[in-house]
C-alpha positions as CSV (number, residue, x, y, z in Angstrom):
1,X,-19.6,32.1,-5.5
2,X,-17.8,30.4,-8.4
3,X,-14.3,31.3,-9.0
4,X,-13.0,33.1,-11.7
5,X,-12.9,31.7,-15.3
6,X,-9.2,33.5,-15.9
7,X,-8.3,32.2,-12.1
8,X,-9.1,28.5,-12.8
9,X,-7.1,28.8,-16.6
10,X,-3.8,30.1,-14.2
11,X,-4.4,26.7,-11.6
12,X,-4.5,24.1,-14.4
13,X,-0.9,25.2,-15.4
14,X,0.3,25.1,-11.8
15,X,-1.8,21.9,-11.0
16,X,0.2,20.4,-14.2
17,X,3.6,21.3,-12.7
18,X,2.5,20.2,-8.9
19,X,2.1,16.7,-10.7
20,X,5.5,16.8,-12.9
21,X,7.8,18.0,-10.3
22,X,6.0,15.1,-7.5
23,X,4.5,17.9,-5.2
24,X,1.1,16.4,-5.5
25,X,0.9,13.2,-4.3
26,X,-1.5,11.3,-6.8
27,X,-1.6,8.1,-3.9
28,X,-5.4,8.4,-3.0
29,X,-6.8,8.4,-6.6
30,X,-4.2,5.2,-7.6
31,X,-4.9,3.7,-4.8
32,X,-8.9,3.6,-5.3
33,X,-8.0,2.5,-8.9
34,X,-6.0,-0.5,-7.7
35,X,-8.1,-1.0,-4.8
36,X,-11.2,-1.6,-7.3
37,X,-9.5,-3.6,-9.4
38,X,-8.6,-5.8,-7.2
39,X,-11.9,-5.9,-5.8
40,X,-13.2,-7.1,-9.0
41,X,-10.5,-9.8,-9.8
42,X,-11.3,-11.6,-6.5
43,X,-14.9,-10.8,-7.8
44,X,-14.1,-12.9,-10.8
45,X,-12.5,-15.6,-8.7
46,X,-15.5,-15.7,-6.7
47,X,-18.1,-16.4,-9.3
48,X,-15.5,-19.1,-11.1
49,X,-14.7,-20.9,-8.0
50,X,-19.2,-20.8,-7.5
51,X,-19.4,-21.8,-10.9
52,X,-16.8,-24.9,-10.2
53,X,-18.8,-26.0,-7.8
54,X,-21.9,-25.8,-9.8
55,X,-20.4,-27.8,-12.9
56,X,-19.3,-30.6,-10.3
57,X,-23.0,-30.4,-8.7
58,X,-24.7,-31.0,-12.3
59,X,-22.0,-33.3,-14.2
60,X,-21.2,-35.5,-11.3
61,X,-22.6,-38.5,-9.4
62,X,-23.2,-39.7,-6.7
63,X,-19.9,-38.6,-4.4
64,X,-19.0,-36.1,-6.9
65,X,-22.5,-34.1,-5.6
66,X,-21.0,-34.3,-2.2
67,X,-17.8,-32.8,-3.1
68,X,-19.4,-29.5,-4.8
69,X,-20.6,-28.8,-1.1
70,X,-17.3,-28.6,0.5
71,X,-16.1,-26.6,-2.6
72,X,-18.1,-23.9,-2.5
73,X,-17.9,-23.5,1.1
74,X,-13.9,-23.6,0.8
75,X,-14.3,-21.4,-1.9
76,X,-16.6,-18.3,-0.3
77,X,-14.2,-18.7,2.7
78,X,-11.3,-18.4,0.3
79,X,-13.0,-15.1,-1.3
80,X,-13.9,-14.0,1.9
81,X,-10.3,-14.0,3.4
82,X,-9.0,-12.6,0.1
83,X,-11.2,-9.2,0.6
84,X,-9.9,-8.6,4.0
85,X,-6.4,-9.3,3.2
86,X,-6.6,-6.8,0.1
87,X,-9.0,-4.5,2.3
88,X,-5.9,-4.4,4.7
89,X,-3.5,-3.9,2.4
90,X,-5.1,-1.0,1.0
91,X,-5.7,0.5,4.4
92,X,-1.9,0.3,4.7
93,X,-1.1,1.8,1.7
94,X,-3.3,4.5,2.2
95,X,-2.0,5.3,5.5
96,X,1.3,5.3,4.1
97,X,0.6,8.0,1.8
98,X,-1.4,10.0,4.7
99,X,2.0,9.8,6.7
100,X,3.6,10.9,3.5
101,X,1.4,14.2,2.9
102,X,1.7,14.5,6.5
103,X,5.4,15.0,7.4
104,X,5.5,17.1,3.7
105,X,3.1,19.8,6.0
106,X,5.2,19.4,8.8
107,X,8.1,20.0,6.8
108,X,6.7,23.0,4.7
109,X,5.9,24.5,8.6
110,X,9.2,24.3,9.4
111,X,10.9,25.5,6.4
112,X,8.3,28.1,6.7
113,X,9.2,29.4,10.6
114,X,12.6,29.2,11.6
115,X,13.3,28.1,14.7
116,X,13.5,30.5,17.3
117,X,17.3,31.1,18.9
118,X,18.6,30.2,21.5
119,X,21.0,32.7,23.7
């Protein structure tokens, strides 16, 4: 069943407000953004450190053909090590923000109960 067109009109309001007053946590969607980004910039690295190694290939001679070799080997190790770094680091921050959303639930259970007491 959908839910109800005048239902969903009274959630955008209190979705709005959840966002102002930082009660939703907005860390998974930023961090796909940035991890994607990033993704993409060593992307970009990738392809212009292949395409240095290319142009020294084609222009040079005779050494300079063995150089492009070691370059582009250097260079897809160098990409290669850059994705698991940033992989990592988005891991972290994502488990950052799970610990975050985390202790807010235990925090709302125990605002929500009080603790029994003791005699």
């Amino acid at each position: 069943m959908s839910p109800n067109p005048v239902q969903q009109d009274h959630a955008k309001p209190r979705r709005l407000l959840d966002f102002l007053t930082f009660e939703r946590s907005l860390g998974r969607e930023v961090t796909l953004l940035i991890y994607w980004s990033g993704l993409g910039l060593i992307a970009m690295l990738g392809f212009g450190l292949t395409g240095i190694a290319v142009g020294v290939a084609l222009r040079g001679e005779g050494w300079e053909v063995l150089l492009a070799i070691p370059a582009f080997v250097i260079g897809a190790l160098l990409v290669a090590a850059l994705l698991l770094l940033w992989r990592g680091m988005s891991e972290f921050y994502v488990a950052v923000f799970r610990i975050a959303d985390e202790l807010k639930a235990l925090r709302e259970a125990l605002n929500a109960d009080p603790p029994p007491e003791l005699d």
